[in-house]
C-alpha positions in Angstrom: 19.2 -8.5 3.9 17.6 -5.1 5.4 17.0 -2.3 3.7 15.9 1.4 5.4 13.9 3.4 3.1 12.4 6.8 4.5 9.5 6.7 1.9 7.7 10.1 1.1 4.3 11.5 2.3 3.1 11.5 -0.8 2.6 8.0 -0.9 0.5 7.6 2.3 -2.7 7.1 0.1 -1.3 4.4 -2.6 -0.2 0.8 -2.8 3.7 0.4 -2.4 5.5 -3.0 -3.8 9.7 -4.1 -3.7 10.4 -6.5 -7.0 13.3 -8.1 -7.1 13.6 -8.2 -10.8 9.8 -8.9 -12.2 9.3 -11.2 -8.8 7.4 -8.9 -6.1 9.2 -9.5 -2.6 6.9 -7.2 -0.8 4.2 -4.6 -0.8 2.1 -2.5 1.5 -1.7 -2.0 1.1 -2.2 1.9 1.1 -4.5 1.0 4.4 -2.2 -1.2 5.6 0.4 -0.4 8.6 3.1 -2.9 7.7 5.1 -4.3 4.9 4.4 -8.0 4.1 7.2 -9.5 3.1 7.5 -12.7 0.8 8.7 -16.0 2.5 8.0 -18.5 -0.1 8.6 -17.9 -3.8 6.7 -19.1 -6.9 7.3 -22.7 -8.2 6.0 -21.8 -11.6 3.0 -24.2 -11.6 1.0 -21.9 -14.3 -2.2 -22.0 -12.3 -2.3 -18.3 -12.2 -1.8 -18.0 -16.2 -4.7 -20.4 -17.0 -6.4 -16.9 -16.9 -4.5 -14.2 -18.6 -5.2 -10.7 -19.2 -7.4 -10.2 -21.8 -4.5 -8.4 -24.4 -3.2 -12.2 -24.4 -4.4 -14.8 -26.3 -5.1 -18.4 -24.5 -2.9 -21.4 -26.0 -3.9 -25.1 -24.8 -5.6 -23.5 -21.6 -2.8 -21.2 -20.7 -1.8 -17.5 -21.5 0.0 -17.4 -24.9 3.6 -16.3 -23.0 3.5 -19.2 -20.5 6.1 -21.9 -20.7 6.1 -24.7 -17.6 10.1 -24.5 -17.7 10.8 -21.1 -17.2 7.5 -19.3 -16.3 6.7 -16.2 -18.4 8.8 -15.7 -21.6 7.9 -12.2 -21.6 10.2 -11.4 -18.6 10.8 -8.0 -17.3 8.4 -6.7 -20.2 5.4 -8.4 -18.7 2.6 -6.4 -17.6 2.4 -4.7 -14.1 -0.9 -6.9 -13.2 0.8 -10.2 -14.1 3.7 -9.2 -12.0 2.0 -8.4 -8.4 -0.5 -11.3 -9.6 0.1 -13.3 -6.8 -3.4 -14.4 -5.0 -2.7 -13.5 -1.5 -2.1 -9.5 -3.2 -5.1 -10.1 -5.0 -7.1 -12.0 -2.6 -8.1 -14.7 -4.8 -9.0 -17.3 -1.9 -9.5 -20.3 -4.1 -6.0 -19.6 -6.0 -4.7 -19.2 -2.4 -5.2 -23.0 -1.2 -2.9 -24.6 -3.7 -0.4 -21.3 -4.3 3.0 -22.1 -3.2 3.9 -17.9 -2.3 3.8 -17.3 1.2 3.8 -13.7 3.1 
C-alpha cells in the first residue's frame, strides 16, 4: 500500500509515527530525513512488558495487562509509551538482539 501525505511545517521540529490500530508501522525522528517503515511485526514474546510503566503493577514478572496469547489486554486504550515501545524506536540495544520488529 502507498500512501501521499503532504504533512505540515509545523511539524518539522517533532517526532511523527503511522499506527495501524495500536501497532506503530512507521515513524520519523524529528532529526531524521526519512520515514522508517516496519518490515517485521511483533510476535508477542512479552520481553518488552517484563518492564512496565510504573502506573502498572508487575504480576509473575510481567506488566499486570500482559497475556502471552493475545499481547496487551488493554488494547487501543494502552498508553502512548507502550505503543511506540518498540526497542529499535527506543534504542534499547540489548532488547534489540532478540526483538523480532524489523525497520
Amino acid at each position: 500500500m502507498k500512501i501521499t501525505l503532504e504533512i505540515p511545517d509545523w511539524t518539522s521540529e517533532r517526532d511523527i509515527y503511522i499506527f495501524a490500530g495500536i501497532e506503530s508501522v512507521a515513524y520519523k525522528k524529528f532529526d531524521g530525513d526519512k520515514f522508517n517503515v516496519k518490515t517485521s511485526r511483533c510476535d508477542m514474546c512479552g520481553k518488552c512488558c517484563a518492564d512496565p510503566p510504573l502506573k502498572f503493577k508487575k504480576v509473575d514478572g510481567m506488566c499486570e495487562y500482559y497475556n502471552k496469547y493475545t499481547g496487551c489486554s488493554l488494547g487501543i486504550l494502552r498508553p502512548f509509551g507502550c505503543s511506540v515501545g518498540d526497542p529499535y524506536i527506543n534504542g534499547d540495544s540489548d532488547v534489540a538482539e532478540y526483538c523480532s520488529i524489523g525497520y
